[in-house]
C-alpha positions in Angstrom: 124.9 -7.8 145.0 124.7 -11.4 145.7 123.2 -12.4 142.4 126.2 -11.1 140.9 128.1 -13.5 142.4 125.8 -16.4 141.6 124.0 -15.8 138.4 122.7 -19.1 138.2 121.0 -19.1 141.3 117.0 -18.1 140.9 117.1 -15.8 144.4 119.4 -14.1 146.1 118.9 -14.9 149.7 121.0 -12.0 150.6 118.6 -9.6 149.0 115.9 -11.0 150.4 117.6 -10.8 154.2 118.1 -6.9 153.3 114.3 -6.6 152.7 113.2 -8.0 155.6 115.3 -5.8 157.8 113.6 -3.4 156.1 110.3 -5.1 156.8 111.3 -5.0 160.8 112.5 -1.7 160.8 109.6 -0.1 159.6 107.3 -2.4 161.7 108.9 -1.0 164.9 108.1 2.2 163.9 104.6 1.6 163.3 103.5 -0.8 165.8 99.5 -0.1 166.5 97.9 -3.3 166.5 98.2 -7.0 167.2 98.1 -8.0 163.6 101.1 -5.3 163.5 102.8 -6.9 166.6 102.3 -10.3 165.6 103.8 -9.7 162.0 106.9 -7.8 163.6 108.0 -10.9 165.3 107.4 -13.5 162.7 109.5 -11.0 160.5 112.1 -11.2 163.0 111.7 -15.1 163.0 112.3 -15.1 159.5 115.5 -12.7 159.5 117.0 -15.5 162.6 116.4 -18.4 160.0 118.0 -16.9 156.9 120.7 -15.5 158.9 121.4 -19.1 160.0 120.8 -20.4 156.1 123.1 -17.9 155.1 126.2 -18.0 157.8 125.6 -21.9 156.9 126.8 -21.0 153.6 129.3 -19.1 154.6 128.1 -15.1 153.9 129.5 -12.6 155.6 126.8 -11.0 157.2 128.8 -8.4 159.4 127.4 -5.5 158.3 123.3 -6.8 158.7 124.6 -7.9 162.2 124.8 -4.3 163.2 121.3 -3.6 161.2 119.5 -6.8 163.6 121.7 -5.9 166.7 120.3 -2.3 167.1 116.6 -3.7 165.7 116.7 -6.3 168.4 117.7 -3.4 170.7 114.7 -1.2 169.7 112.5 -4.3 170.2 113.5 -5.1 173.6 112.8 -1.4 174.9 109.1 -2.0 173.5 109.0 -5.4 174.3 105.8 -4.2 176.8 104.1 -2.1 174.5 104.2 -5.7 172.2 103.2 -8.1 174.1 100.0 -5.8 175.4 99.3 -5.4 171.7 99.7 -9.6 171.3 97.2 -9.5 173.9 98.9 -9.8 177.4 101.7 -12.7 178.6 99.1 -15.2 178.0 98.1 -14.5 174.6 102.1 -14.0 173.6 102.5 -17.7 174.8 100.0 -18.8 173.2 101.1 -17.3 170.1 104.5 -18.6 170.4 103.4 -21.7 170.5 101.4 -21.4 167.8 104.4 -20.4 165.8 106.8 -22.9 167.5 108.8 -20.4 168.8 111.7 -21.0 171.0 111.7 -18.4 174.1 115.2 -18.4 174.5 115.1 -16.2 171.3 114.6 -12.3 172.4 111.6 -12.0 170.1 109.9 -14.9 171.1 111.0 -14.4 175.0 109.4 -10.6 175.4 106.5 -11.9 177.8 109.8 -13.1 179.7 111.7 -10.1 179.6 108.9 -8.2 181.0 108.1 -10.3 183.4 112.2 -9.8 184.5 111.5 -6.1 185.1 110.1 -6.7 188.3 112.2 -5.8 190.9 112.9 -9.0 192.5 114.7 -10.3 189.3 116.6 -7.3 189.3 119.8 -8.2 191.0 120.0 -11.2 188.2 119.5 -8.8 185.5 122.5 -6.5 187.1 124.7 -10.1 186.7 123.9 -10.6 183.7 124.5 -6.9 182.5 127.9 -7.2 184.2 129.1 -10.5 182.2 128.0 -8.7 178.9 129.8 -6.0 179.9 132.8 -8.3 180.2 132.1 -10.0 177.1 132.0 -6.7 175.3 134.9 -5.0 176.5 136.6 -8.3 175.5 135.2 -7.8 171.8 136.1 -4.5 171.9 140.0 -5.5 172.9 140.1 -8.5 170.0 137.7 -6.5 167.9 140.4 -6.6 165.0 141.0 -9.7 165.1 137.0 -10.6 165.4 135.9 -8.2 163.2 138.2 -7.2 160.2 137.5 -4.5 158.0 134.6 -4.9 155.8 134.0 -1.6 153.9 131.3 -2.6 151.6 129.0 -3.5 154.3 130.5 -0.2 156.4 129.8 1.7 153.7 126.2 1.0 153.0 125.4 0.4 156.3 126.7 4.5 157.1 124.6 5.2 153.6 121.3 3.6 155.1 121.4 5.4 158.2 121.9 8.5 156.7 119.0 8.4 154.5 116.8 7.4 157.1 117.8 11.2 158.0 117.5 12.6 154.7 120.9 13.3 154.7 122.4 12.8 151.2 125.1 14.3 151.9 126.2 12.5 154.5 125.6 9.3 152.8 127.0 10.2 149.6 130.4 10.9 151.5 130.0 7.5 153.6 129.8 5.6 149.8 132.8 7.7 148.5 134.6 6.5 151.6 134.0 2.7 150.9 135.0 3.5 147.1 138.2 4.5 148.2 138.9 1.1 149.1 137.0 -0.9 146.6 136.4 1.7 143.9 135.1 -1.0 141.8 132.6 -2.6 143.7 129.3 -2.4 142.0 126.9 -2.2 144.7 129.1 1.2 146.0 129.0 2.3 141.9 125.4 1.7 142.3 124.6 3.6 145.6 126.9 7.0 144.2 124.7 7.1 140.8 121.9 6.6 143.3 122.7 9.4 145.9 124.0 11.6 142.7 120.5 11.6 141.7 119.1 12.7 144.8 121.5 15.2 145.1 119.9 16.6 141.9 123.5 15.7 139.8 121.4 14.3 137.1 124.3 14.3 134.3 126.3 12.6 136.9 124.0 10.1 137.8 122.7 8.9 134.5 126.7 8.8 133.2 127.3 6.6 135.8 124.0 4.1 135.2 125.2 4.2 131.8 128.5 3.1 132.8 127.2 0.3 134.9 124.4 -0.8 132.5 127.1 -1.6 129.8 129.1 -3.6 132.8 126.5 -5.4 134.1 123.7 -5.4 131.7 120.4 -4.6 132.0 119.1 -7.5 134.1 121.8 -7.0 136.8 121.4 -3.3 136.9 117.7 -3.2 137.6 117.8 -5.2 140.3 121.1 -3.9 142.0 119.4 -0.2 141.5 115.8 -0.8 142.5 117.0 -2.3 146.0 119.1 1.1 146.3 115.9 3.4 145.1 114.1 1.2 147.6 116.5 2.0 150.4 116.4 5.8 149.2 112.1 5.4 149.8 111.9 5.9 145.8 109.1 3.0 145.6 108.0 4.3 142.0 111.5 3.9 140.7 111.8 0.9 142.2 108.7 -0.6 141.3 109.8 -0.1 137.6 113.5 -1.2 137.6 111.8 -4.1 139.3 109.2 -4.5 136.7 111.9 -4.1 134.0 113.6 -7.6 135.6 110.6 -9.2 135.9 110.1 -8.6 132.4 113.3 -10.4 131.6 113.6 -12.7 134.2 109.0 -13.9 135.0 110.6 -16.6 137.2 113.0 -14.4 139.6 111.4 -14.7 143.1 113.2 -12.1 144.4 112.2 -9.4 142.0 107.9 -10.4 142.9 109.1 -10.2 146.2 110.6 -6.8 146.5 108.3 -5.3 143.7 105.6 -6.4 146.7 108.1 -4.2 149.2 108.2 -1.4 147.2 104.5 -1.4 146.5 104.0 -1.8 150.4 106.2 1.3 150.7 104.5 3.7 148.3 100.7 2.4 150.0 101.9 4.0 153.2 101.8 7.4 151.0 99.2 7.3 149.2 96.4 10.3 149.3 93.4 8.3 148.4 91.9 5.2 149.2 91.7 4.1 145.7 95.2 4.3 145.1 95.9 2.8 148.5 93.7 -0.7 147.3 95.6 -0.3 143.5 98.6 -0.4 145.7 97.6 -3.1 147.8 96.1 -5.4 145.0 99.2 -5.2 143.5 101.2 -6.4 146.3 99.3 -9.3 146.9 99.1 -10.5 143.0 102.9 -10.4 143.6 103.5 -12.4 147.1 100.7 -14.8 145.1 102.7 -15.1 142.4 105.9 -15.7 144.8 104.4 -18.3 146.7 103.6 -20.2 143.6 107.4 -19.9 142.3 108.8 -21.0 145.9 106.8 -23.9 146.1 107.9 -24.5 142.4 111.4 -23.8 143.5 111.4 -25.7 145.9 112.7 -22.9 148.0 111.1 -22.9 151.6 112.4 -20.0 152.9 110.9 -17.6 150.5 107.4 -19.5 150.9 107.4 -18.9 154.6 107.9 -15.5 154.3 106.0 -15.1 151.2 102.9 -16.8 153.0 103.2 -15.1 156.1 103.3 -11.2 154.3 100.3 -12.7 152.2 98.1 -14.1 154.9 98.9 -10.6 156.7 98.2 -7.9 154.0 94.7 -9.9 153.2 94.0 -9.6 157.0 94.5 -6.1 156.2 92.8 -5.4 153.3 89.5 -7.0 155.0 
């Protein structure tokens, strides 16, 4: 969606904020390990300093909000089952310092917010709780003014979480709803030809790719549709609208980078070990190649990341 708005622009900082939500979200669900554990919270690192990049700029990033808001939620209620996985308090220090990591952040501050569920800092936490409160029900008063509508971001977000169900349905009628208001927004067009599909309304569906392909053009189209096939857990039609904009655009970081999601995606599948290694080879030839067009680029963001999902997956693959 955001390269729409700024074609000129090599990577769409917004896309890559959407894939590493979905990097944390499935990393809660499969925490196991420390290497697990330790990439979990650099991912959420990484989400709090492109949030800042962005808001810098001036995005409106309401509807992620609610995506890190509930993620940081999750986190919390595990934050003892990650900090044993780190290693213990000591070993979470350690490793924040390692990373630099400021403790007044919830990720970073876990060893602390296990430490406050002893009951002598109990009373503390029950003052605390009561000021949120407060705060909250002060938000939820002024929430029009604080919050005005946003139904693109309403819209997917109701989509996303619908999915996550399996229910199509449901998400098909929360796009519909946000189409209603802006029934020419491309990322909604995008998400109903999507959903269509799944639904099994393939006339439908390919009318309306059709549609947005003569709109947008090819190049546009494959990337706003491989995010949603992503976001439906279609990795193989991902992977090839993906490939498709890598073969017109070899120097679009984002496209590397979210081919290496989607390839990430379809591992966790896989039957065999073989295709498992194909799946991981490919993954990292693509972060590889993404570090080498950051640091061309000049874009420090995407190398962090990029070097951080490398250095991981090869710890992996060992």
């Amino acid at each position: 969606m955001g390269k729409l708005q700024q074609e000129s622009v090599p990577l769409n900082d917004a896309d890559l904020l959407r894939s590493l939500l979905d990097d944390c979200e499935r990393g809660l669900v499969n925490l196991s390990s420390r290497t697990t554990a330790q990439q979990l919270i650099m991912d959420f690192d990484s989400v709090d300093k492109l949030c800042q990049k962005l808001r810098g700029e001036g995005l409106d990033l309401r509807a992620e909000d609610g995506r890190i808001e509930s993620m940081e939620t999750n986190l919390v209620r595990q934050a003892g089952k990650v900090v044993q996985l780190v290693g213990g308090p000591r070993a979470y220090a350690r490793f924040r310092t390692e990373q630099n990591g400021v403790v007044n952040d919830s990720y970073w501050g876990l060893d602390t917010i296990v430490a406050a569920g002893h009951a002598k800092n109990l009373r503390a936490i029950g003052t605390v709780a009561l000021v949120m409160a407060a705060i909250f029900a002060l938000g939820y008063v002024f929430r029009a003014q604080l919050f005005p509508p946003n139904p693109v971001g309403d819209a997917t977000s109701a989509a996303e979480n619908a999915v996550r169900s399996r229910n199509y349905e449901l998400g098909a009628t929360a796009i519909a709803a946000g189409l209603q208001i802006t029934p020419t927004n491309v990322t909604l067009l995008t998400w109903q030809a999507a959903l269509s599909e799944s639904l099994g309304f393939s006339n439908q569906s390919d009318t309306a790719f059709d549609a947005l392909k003569k709109r947008l053009g090819d190049s546009d189209l494959y990337l706003e549709r491989g995010q949603v096939y992503l976001r439906l857990d279609k990795p193989d039609k991902a992977i090839s609208d993906f490939s498709a904009e890598i073969s017109l655009h070899p120097q679009l970081i984002d496209a590397y980078y979210l081919r290496a999601s989607a390839y990430e995606v379809r591992r966790s599948s896989r039957l065999t070990d073989a295709d498992r290694r194909l799946d991981l080879t490919a993954a990292l030839d693509d972060l590889q190649t993404c570090t080498r067009l950051a640091e061309e680029q000049h874009n420090d963001v995407v190398l962090a990341s990029a070097k951080l999902r490398l250095g991981m997956l090869m710890q992996n693959s060992q």
